[in-house]
C-alpha positions in Angstrom: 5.0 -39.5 -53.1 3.9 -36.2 -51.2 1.5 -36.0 -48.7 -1.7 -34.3 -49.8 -2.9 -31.5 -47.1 -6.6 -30.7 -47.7 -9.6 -30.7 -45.6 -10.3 -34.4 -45.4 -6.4 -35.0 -44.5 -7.2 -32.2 -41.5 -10.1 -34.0 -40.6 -8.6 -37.3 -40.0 -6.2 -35.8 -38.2 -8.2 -34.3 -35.6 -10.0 -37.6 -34.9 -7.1 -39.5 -34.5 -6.3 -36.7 -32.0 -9.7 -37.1 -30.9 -9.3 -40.9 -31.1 -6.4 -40.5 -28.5 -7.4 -37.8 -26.1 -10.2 -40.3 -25.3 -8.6 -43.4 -25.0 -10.8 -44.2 -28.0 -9.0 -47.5 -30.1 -11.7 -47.5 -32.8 -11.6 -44.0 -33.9 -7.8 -43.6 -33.7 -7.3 -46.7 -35.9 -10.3 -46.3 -38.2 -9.1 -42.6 -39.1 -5.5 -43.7 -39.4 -6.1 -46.1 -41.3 -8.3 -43.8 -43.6 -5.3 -41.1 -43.7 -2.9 -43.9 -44.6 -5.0 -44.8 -47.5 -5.7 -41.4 -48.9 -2.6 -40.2 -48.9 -0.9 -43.3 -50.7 -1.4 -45.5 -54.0 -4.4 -47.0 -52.0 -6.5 -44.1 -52.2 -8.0 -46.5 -55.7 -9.8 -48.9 -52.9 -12.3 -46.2 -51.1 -14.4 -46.9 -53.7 -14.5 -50.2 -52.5 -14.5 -49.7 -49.2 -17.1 -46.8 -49.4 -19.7 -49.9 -51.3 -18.6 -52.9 -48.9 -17.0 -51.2 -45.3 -20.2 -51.5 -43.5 -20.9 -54.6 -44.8 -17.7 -56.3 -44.2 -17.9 -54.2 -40.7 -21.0 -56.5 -39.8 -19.9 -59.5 -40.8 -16.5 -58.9 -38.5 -19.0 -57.7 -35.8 -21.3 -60.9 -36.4 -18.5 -63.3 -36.2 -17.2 -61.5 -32.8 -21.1 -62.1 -31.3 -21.0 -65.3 -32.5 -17.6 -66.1 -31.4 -18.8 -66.8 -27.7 -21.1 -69.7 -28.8 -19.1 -71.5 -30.9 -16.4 -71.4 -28.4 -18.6 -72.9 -25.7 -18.2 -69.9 -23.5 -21.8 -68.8 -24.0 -24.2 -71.7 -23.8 -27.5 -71.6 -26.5 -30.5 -70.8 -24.0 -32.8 -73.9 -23.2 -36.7 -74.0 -23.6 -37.4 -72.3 -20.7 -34.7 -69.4 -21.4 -36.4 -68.9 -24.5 -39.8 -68.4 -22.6 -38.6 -66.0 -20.0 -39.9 -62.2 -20.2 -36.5 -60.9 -20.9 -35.6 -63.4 -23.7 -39.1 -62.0 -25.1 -37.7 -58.9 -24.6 -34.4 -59.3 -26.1 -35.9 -60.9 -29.5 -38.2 -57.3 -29.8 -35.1 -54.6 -29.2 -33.0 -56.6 -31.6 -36.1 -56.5 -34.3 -36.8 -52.9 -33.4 -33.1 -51.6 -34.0 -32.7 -54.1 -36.7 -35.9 -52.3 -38.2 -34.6 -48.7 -37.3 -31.4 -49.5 -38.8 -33.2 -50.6 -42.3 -35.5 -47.0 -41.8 -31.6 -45.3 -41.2 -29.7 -46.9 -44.6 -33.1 -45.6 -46.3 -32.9 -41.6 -44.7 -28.6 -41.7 -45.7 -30.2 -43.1 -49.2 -32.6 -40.0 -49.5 -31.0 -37.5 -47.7 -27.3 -37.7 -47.9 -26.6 -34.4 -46.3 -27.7 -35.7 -43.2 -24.9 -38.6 -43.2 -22.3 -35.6 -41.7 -24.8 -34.7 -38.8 -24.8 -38.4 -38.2 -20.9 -39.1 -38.6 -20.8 -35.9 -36.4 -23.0 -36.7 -33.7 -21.8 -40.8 -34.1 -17.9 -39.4 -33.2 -18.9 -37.2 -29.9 -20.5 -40.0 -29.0 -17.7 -42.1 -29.0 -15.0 -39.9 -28.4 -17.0 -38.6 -25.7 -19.6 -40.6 -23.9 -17.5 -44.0 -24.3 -20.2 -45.3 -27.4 -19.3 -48.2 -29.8 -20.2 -47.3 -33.7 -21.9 -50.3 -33.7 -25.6 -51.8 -34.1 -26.2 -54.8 -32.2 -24.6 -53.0 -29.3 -27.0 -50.7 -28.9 -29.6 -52.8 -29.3 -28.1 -54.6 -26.2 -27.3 -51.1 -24.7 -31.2 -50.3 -24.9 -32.0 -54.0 -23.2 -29.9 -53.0 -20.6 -31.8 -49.8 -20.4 -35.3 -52.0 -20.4 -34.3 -54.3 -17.6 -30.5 -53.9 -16.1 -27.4 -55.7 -15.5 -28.7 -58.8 -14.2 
């Protein structure tokens, strides 16, 4: 087996850099994990991982939101939870980004080229800012916005 240097192998590289620099677990071990299978006999699975990765990404994030509840450490709300202004609240900015993220898998369907500016702009962003790559987060990220920490 010899390692394969090309532009994607150079790319990896520098976010695992990236990953590193900034403290930033999800990039270092999503890109390593992605040099690891492109340079070896499991290069034959991108396919697969390019069709179901964000789907098995959503289920593993699912699981870790739901986690909480079935482990008693986050009650379910009562009646009177559900009826307060920032439940109300809640239930619309999940909706919303649940809708924006439908509009977004439509645009990357239509306009492909514009996937790079949003990997791109989706790494400063974590690298940098300390994001998550992640939907429900910042749908709770933009509640937070709407009516703070408490």
């Amino acid at each position: 087996m010899s390692l394969q240097f090309n532009s994607i192998a150079l790319l990896l590289v520098i976010l695992i850099l990236l990953g590193v620099l900034s403290h930033n677990n999800s990039i270092t071990i999503s890109a390593s994990v992605l040099l690891v299978v492109q340079q070896t006999f499991l290069i034959r699975y991108i396919p697969f991982l390019e069709k179901n990765g964000l789907n098995i990404g959503v289920i593993i994030l699912t699981i870790g939101v739901l986690a909480p509840i079935v482990s008693g450490k986050v009650q379910l709300p009562n009646l009177s939870a559900l009826l307060n202004w920032k439940m109300f609240l809640a239930i619309a900015v999940g909706a919303l980004v649940a809708w924006l993220g439908g509009r977004g898998v439509v645009l990357m369907g239509n306009q492909p080229l514009l996937l790079t500016g949003l990997i791109i702009g989706t790494l400063l962003g974590v690298s940098f800012f300390g994001g998550i790559p992640v939907g429900p987060l910042i749908a709770a990220g933009i509640l937070y916005l709407l009516v703070g920490a408490k």
